[in-house]
C-alpha positions as CSV (number, residue, x, y, z in Angstrom):
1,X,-13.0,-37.5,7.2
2,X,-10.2,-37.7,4.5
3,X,-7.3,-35.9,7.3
4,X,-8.5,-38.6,10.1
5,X,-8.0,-41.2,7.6
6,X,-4.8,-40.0,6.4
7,X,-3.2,-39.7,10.0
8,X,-4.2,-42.9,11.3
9,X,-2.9,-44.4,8.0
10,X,0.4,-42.1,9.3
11,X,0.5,-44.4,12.7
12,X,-0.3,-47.6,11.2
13,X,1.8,-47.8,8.4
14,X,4.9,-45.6,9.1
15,X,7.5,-46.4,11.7
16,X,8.0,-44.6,15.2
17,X,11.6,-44.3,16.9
18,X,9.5,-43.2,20.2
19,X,6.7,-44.8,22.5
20,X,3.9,-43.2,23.0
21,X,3.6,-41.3,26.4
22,X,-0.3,-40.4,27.3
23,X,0.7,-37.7,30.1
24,X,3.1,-36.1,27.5
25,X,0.3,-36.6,24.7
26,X,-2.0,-35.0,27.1
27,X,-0.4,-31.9,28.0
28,X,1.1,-31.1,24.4
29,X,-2.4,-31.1,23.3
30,X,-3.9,-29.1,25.6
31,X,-1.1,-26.9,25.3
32,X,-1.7,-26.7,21.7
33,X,-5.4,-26.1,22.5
34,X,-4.9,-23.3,24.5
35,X,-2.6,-22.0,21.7
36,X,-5.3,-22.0,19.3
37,X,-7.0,-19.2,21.9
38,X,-4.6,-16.8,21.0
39,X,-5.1,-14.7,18.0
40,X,-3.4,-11.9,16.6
41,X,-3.0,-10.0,13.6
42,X,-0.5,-10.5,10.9
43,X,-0.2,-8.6,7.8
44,X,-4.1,-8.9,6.6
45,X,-5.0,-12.0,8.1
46,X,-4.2,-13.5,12.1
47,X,-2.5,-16.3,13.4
48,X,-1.8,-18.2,16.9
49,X,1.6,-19.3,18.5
50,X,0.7,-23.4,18.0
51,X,3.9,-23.8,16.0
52,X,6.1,-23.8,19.2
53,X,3.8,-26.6,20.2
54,X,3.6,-28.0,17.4
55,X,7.3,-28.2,16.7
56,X,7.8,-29.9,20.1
57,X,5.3,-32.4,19.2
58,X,7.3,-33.9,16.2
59,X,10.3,-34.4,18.0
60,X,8.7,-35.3,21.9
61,X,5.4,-37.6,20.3
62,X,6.0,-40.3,18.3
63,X,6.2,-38.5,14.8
64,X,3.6,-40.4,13.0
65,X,1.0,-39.7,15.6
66,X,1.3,-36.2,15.8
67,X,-1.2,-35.5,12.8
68,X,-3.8,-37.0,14.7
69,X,-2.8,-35.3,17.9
70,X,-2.8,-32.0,16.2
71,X,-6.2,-32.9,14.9
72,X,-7.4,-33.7,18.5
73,X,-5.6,-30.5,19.5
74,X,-7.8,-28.0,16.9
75,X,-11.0,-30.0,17.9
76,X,-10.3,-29.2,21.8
77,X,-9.8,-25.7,20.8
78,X,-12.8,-24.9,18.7
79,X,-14.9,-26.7,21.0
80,X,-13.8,-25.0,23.8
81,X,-15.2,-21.8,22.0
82,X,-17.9,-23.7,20.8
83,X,-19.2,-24.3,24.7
84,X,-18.0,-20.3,25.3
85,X,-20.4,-19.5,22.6
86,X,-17.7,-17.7,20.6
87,X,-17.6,-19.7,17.5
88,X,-20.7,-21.9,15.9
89,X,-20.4,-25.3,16.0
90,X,-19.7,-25.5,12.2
91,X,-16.5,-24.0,12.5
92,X,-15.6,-28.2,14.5
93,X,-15.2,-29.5,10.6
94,X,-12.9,-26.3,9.1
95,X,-11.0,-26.4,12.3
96,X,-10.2,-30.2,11.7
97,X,-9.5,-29.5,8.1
98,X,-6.9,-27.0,9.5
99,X,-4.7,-29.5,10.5
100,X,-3.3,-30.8,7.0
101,X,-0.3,-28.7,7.5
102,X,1.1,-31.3,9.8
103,X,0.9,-33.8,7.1
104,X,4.4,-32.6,4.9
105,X,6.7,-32.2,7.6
106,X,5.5,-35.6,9.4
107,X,6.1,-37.4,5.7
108,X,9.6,-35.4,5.3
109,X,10.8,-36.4,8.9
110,X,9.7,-40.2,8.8
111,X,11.3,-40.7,5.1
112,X,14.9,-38.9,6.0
113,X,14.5,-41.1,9.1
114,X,14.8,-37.5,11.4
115,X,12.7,-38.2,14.1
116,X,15.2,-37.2,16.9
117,X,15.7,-33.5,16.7
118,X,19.1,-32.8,15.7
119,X,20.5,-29.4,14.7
120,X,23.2,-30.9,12.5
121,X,20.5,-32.5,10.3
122,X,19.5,-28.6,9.4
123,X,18.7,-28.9,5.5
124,X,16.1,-31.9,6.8
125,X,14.1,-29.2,9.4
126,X,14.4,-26.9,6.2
127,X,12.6,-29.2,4.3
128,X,10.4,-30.4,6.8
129,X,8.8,-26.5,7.5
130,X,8.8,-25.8,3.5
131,X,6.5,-29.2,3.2
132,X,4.4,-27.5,6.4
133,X,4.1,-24.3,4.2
134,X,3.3,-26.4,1.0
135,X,0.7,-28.6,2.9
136,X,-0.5,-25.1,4.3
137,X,-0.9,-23.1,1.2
138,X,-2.7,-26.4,-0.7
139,X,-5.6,-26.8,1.6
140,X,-5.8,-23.1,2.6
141,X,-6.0,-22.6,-1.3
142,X,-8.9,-25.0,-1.7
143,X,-11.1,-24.9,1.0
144,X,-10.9,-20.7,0.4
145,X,-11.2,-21.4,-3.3
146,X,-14.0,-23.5,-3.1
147,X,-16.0,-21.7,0.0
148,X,-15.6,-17.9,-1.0
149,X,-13.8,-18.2,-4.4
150,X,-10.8,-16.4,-3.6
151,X,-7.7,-17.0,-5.8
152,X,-4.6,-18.9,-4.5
153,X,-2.8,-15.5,-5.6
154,X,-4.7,-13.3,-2.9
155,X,-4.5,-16.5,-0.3
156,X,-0.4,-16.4,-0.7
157,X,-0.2,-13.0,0.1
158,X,-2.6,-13.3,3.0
159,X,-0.3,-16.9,4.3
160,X,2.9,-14.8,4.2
161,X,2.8,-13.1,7.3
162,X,1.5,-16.6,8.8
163,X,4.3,-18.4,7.5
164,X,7.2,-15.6,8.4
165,X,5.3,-15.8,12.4
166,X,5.4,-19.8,12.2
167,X,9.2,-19.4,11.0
168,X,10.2,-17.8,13.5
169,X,8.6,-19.2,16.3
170,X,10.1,-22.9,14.7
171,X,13.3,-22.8,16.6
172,X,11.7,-22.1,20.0
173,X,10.2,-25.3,19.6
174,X,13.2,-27.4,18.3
175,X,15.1,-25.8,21.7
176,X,12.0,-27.0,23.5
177,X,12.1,-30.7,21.9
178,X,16.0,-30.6,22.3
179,X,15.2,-30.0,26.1
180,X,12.9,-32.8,27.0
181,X,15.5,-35.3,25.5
182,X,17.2,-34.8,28.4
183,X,14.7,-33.5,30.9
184,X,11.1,-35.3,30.7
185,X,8.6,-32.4,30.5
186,X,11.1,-29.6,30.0
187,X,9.2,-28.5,27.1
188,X,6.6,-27.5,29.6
189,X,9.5,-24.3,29.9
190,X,8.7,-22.6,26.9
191,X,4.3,-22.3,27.4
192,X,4.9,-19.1,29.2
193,X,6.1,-17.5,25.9
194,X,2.0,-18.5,24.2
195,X,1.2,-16.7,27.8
196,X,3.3,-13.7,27.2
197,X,2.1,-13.8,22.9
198,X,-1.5,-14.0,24.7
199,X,-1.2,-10.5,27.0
200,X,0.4,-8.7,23.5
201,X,-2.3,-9.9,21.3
202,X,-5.0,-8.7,23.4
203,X,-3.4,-5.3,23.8
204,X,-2.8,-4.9,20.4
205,X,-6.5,-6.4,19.1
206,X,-7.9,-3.9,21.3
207,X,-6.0,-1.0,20.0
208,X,-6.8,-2.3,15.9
209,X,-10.6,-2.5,17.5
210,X,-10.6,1.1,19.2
211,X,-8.4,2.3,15.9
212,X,-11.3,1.3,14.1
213,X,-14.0,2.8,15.8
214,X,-11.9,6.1,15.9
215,X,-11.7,5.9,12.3
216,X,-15.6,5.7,11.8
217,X,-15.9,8.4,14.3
218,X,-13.8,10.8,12.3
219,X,-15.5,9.1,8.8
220,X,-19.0,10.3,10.8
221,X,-17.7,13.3,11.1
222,X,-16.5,14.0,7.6
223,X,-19.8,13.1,6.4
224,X,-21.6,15.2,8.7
225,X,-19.8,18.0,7.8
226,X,-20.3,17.0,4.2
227,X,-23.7,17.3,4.9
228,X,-23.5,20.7,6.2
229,X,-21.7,22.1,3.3
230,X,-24.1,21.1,1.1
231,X,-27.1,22.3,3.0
232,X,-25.4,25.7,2.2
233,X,-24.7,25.2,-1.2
234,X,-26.5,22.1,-2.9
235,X,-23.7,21.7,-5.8
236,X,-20.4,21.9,-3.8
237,X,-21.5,19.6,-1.1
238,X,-23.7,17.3,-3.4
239,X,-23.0,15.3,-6.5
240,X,-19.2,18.0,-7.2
241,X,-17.6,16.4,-4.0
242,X,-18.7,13.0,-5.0
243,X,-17.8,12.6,-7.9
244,X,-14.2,14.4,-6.4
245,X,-14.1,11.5,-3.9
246,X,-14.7,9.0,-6.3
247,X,-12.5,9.9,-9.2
248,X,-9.5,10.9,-6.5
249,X,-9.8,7.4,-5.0
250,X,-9.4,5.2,-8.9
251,X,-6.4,7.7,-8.9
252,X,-5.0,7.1,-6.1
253,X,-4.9,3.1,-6.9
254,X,-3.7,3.7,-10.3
255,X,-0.7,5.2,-7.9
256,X,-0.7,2.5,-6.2
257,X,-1.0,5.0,-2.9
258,X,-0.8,2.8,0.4
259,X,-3.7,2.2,2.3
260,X,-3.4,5.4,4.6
261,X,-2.6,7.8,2.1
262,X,-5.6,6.8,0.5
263,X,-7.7,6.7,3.3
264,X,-6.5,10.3,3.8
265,X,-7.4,10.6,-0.1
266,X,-10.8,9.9,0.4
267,X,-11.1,12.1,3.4
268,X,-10.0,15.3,2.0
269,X,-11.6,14.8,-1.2
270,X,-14.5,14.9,0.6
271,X,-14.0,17.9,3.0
272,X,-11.4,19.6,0.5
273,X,-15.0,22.3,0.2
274,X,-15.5,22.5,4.1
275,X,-14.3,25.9,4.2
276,X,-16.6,27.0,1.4
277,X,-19.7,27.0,4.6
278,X,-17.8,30.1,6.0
279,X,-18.3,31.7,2.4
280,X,-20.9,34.0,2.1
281,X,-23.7,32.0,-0.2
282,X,-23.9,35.2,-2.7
283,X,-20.1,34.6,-3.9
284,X,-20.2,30.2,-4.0
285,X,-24.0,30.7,-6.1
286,X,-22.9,33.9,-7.7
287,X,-23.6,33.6,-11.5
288,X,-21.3,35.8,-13.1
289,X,-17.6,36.7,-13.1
290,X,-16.1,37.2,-9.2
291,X,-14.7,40.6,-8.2
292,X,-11.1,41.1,-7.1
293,X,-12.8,41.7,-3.0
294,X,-14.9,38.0,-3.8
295,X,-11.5,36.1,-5.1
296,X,-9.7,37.3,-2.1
297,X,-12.5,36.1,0.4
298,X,-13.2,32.8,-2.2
299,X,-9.8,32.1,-1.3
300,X,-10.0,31.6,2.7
301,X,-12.0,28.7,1.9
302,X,-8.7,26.2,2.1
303,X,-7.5,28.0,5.4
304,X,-10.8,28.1,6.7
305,X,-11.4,24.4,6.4
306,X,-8.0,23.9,8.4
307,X,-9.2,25.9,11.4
308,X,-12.9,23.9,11.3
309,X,-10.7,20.4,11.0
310,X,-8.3,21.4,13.1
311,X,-10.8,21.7,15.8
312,X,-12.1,18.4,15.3
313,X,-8.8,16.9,15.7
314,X,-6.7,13.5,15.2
315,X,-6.9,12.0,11.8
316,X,-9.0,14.4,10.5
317,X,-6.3,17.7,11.6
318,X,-3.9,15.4,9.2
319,X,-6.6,15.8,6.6
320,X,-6.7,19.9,7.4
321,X,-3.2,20.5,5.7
322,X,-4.4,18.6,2.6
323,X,-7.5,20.6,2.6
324,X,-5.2,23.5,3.2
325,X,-3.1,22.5,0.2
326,X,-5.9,21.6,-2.4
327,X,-5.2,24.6,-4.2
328,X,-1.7,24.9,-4.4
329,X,-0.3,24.7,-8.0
330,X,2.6,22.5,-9.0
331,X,4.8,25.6,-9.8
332,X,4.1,27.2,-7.0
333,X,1.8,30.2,-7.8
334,X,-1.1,28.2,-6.2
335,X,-2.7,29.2,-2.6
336,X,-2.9,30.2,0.2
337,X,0.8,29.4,1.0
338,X,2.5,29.2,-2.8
339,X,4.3,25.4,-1.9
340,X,5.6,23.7,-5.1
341,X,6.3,20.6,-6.5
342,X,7.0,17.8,-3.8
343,X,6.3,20.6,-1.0
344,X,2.5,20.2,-1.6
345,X,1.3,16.8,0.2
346,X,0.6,14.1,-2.3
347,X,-3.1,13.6,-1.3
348,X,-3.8,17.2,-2.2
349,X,-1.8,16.9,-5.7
350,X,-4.2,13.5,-7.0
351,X,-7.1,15.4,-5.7
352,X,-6.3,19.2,-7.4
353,X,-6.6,18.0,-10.8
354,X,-9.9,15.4,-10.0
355,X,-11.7,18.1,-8.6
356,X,-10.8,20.3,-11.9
357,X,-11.9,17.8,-13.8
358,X,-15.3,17.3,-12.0
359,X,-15.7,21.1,-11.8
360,X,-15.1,21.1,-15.6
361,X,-17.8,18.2,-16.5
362,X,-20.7,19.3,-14.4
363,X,-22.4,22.4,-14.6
364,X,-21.9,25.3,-12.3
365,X,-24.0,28.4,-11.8
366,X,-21.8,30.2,-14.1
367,X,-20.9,28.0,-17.1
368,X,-22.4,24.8,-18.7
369,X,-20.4,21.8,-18.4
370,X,-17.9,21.1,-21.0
371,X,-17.1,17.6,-22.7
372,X,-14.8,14.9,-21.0
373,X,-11.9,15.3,-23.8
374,X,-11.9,19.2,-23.8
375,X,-11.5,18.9,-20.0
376,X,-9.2,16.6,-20.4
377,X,-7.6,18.6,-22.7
378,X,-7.1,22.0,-20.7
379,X,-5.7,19.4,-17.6
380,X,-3.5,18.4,-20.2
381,X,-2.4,22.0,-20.6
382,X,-1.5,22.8,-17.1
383,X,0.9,19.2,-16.5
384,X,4.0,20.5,-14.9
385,X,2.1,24.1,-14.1
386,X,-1.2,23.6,-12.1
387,X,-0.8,19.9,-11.9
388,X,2.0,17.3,-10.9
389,X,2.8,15.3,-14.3
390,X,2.2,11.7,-12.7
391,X,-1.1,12.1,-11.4
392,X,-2.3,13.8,-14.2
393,X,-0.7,10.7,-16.1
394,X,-2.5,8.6,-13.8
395,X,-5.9,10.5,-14.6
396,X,-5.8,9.8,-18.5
397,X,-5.3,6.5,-17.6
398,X,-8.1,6.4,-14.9
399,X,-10.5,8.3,-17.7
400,X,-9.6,6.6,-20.9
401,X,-12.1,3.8,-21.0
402,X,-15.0,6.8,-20.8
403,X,-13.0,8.9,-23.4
404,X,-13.1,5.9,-26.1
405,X,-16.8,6.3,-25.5
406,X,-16.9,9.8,-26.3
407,X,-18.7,10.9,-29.7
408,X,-15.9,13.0,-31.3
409,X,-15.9,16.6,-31.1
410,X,-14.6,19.8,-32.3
411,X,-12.0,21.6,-31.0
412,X,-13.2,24.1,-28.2
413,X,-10.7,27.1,-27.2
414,X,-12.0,27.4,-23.4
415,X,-10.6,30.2,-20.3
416,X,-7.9,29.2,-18.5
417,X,-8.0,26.9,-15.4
418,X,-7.3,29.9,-13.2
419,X,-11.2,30.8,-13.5
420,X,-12.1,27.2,-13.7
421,X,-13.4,24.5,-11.2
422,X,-10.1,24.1,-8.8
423,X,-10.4,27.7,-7.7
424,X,-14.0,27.7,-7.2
């Protein structure tokens, strides 16, 4: 292996200000090993606590052997999971591989001849941690490059929380190496703190694991009611709130929405018709023009889908008030509760002028659909009156790869969107 090779070059060739101690080796690397047992989530990927270890070892080892220590350190680790049955066996040669980051600072430390820690030679532990990083962020790049073919771009953003955990954790083990200069195993002082890191990662794993299951209990339950509302009426329950959740989620990136508000996005768009199953089916299939007594009870169907999400609960009583608010207007003469502007949640503003849109271009039992640009068009028409002016903004940007491919048409004068698709 090219690392083994490299790190025995390390202790042949470059020159050590300490001897090497076997007991200390020892326990630093099965302290490291441990380490490596201790996962927890940062930012979109996970990391372990080994730099406080791993800091020790440059300063307590003698600096040019700590790349193969840290090597024997990840191997220990993996194969200890290996024998527990929680890792393949393949996962011995990536966890190796692993240990390149230990290459830069060894290299920075032995050349500016800073092999004692010493606080006052702060630019050189700088340097030494941004060559770590570098050495990092090179391999990581590759071997994730190479294996799934994900850009060095993505793989910075993921190493970012790493790298702000390893900072941080860097001066624990500098005090720890600073210690044992002056008290042989002293660094032994500071492996409650991977203990402590150990009892908060599982707590918290456990809580991303059961937050995950509770969100595909409530995502279950959104399609199940889905499902229910279109076994009572086949167009608003089938391909209408499709084609709603769909078109609301591009919008909502275009928005650059973060991940909750669109996960709440996707929800509503999907329920924002729930209440419609407490409708009588003679007004949602009715084919011609609604009475004043039908538009009143039409128009329960936001409150109504509250009440049935509020009884589910949780996430998905968050998701009520959106349903609640999918009808509201941007000047405030929407219903049931007549919010305006930044009064009406943001999910239920991207999603008004989608579901418009969709209720436009597909037929309904009372019209035939109409053509992407004149929908377009009339969506145009209400910006700043039914709709809030960025998201429609964001839906002609969403839309205007299918409008190029639109044959040109005529001008069509069409009703007003008060009769049209958002209100039924």
């Amino acid at each position: 292996m090219l690392l083994v090779g490299v790190a025995g070059t390390f202790v042949v060739v470059l020159p050590a200000t300490r001897s090497f101690d076997p007991a200390v080796a020892t326990l630093l690397v099965v302290a490291y090993a441990l380490c490596t047992q201790v996962r927890f989530h940062a930012g979109a990927g996970e990391t372990m606590p080994v730099q406080i270890v791993f800091v020790t070892m440059l300063f307590v080892l003698p600096t040019p052997a700590v790349p193969l220590a840290v090597v024997a350190a990840e191997l220990a680790g993996t194969g200890s999971a290996v024998l527990r049955r929680h890792a393949h066996p393949d996962r011995l040669l990536a966890s190796a591989a692993n240990s390149w980051f230990s290459i830069g600072p060894v290299a920075v430390l032995v050349v500016a001849g800073a092999q004692a820690p010493d606080t006052a030679r702060w630019p050189v532990l700088i340097g030494a941690l941004a060559a770590q990083f570098a050495c990092d962020l090179a391999c990581s790049s590759l071997m994730t490059r190479l294996a799934h073919g994900v850009s060095p771009r993505v793989q910075l953003r993921v190493l970012g929380w790493v790298w702000l955990v390893d900072a941080l954790l860097a001066p624990l083990g500098l005090v720890a190496a600073l210690a044992t200069v002056h008290h042989p195993y002293a660094f032994l002082l500071g492996l409650p703190l991977p203990a402590l890191l150990a009892v908060f990662a599982r707590e918290r794993n456990e809580r991303i694991q059961h937050a995950v299951e509770l969100s595909t209990t409530y995502r279950g339950t959104a399609l199940l009611l889905s499902d229910l509302l279109e076994r009572a009426d086949a167009y608003t329950g089938g391909d209408h709130t499709h084609g709603v959740v769909e078109l609301s989620l591009l919008v909502a990136d275009e928005l650059g929405l973060p991940p909750r508000a669109r996960r709440r996005v996707e929800l509503a768009a999907l329920l924002h018709d729930v209440g419609k199953i407490a409708i009588p089916s003679g007004i949602i299939t009715k084919p011609g023009p609604l009475s004043d007594e039908e538009w009143a009870i039409m128009r329960t169907h936001t409150i109504e889908g509250q009440r049935m999400l509020d009884r589910v609960g949780g996430a998905l009583a968050e998701v009520g008030q959106i349903v609640r608010a999918s009808h509201e207007r941007f000047d405030g003469r929407g219903y049931p509760d007549g919010l305006a502007g930044k009064e009406i949640p943001r999910e239920a503003a991207v999603i008004a002028p989608c579901d418009a849109y969709d209720a436009m271009t597909t037929d309904r039992p009372y019209r035939s659909a109409r053509a992407p640009g004149a929908a377009l068009e009339e969506i145009r028409a209400e910006t700043g009156g039914q709709f809030d002016p960025r998201v429609v903004a964001a839906l002609e940007r969403v839309l205007a790869p299918l409008l190029t491919r639109e044959p040109a048409r005529p001008p069509t004068l069409v009703p007003a969107l008060s009769r049209v698709g958002a209100a039924r």
